[in-house]
Structures are given as C-alpha cells and as structure tokens.
C-alpha positions in Angstrom: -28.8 -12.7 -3.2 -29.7 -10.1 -5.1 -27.8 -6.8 -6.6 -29.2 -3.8 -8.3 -26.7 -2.3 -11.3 -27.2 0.7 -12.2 -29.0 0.2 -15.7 -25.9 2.1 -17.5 -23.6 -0.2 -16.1 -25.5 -3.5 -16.7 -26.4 -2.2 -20.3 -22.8 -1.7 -21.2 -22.1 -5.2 -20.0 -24.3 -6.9 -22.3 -23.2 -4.9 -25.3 -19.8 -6.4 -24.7 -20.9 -10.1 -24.6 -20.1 -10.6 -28.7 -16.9 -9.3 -28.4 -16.0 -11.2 -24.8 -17.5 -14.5 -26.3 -19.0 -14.9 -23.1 -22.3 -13.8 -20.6 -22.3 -10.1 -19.1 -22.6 -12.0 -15.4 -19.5 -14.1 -15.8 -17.8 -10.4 -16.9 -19.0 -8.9 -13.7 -17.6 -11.4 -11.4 -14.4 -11.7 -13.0 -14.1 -8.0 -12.4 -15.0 -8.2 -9.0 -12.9 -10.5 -8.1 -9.7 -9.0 -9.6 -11.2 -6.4 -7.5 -10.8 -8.4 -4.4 -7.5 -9.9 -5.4 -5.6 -6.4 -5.6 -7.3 -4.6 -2.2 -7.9 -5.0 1.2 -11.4 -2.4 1.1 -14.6 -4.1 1.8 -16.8 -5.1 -0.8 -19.8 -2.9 -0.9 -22.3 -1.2 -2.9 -20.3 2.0 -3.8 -17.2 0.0 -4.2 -19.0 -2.4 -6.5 -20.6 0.5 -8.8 -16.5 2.3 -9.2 -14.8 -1.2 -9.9 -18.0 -1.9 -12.3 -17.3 2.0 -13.6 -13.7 2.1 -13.4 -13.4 -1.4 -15.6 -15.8 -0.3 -18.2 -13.4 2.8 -18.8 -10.4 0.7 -19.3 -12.1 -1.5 -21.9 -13.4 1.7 -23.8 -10.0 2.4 -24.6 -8.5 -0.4 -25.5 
C-alpha cells in the first residue's frame, strides 16, 4: 500500500523521532489507531491528514 503525507506533516514526524525514541512510521500508526479506537468515521484520506494535523498540535504544546 502506499500513502502520500503531505511533506509538512511527514517532516514534522521525523523531527520528533529523538525526542519519541522511536521511527516517525511507528508514530503515525499509533496515531491512527487511537484514531480508530475513539470513532466510528471511516478512515480516509482527509480524515488521515486532520488526525495526522490535529496530533501534531497537541504535541506542540505540550
């Protein structure tokens, strides 16, 4: 399968793999799927890019 992130997004991702202590992938799916644990939407692109989005923002300001 393959999945295009927006180049923000993904970029973002792997600036936070020092601090995680693990890969920007593993962060990604582990956001996803508390994504798919807490609604009933389907999983698309658009939802994809706002989970992606909206869990960026909550680590930012933490």
């Amino acid at each position: 399968m393959t999945m295009y992130i927006d180049t923000d997004i993904l970029n973002d991702f792997r600036m936070r793999i020092d601090e995680a202590g693990y890969g920007y992938q593993t962060m990604i799916n582990e956001v996803l799927r508390e994504y798919l644990s807490k609604s009933g939407k389907p999983l698309d692109e658009s939802v994809i890019r706002q989970v992606i989005r909206e869990e960026l923002n909550r680590v930012a300001h933490t």
